[in-house]
N, C-alpha and C positions, 0 to 999 in steps of 0.2 A: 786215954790221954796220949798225945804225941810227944812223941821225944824229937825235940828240935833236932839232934843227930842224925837222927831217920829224915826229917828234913833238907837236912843240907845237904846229903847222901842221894837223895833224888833231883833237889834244884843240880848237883854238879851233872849228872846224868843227862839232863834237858838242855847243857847248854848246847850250842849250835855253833857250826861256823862260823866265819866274817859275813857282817852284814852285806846282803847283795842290794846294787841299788835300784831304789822304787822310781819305776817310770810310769806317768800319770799323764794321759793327756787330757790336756786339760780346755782344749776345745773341743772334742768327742764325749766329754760326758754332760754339757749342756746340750748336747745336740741330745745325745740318747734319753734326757732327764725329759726333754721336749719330746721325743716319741712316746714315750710313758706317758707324758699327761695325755698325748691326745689319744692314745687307746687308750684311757682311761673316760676320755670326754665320750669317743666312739660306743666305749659299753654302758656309757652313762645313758646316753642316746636310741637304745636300742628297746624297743616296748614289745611287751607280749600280745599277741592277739589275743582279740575278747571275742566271746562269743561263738564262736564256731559251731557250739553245736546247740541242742536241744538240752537245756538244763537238768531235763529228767533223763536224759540217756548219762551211762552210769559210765560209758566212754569219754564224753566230752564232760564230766566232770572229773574224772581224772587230769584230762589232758590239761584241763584247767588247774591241776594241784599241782600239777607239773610246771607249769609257767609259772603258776607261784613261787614254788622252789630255785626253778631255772632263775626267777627276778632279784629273787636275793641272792643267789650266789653270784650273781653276774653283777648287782652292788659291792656285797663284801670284796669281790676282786678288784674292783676298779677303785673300790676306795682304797687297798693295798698298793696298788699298783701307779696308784697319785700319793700316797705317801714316801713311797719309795722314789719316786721321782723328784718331789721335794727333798728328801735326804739326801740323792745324788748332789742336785744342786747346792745344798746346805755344804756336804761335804767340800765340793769342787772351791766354792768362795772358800771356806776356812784352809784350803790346802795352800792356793793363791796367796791368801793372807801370810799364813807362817811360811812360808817361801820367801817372801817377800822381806817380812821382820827378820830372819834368819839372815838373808844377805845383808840387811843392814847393820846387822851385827857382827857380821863378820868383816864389814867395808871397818865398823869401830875399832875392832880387835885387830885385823891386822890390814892395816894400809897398802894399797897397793905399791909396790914398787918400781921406780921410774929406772928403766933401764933403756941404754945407751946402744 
């Protein structure tokens, strides 16, 4: 069982300095989200040779089990590698967004002031 004291005793431990501030730019990571997807279209794109050799030869059926492998691993990454690109972008819109909401709430709470 944990004793919440032992807790609180480690959260004060973790705490950190003053917040430093987060700088996002926020038209470099559509651009980057965009390179992603199309190395991701690139290895989507790319086919293994068939046939090369003589089915009975015990080399070019290997080399053939190898392009298999080589095919799906170069799937799994590219389908990574387009998801991560979509969560780039996903992120970037939702940053934009609460940035956005955020000054509007602060234009609510404190009004600008008209100086002379």
């Amino acid at each position: 069982m944990v004793n919440v004291a032992d807790f609180r005793r480690l959260t004060t431990r973790l705490k950190s300095g003053p917040m430093q501030e987060l700088r996002v730019d926020t038209a470099g990571l559509p651009a980057i989200a965009g390179r992603w997807a199309a190395a991701a279209a690139e290895l989507n794109a790319t086919a293994a040779p068939v046939g090369l050799g003589l089915p009975c030869q015990p080399s070019a059926a290997a080399v053939d089990a190898a392009h298999v492998d080589i095919a799906g691993f170069t799937a799994s990454l590219a389908s990574r590698i387009d998801t991560h690109s979509i969560h780039v972008g996903e992120a970037n819109s939702g940053y934009l967004a609460n940035e956005a909401e955020s000054a509007n709430r602060m234009e609510t709470v404190a009004p600008r002031a008209i100086r002379v």
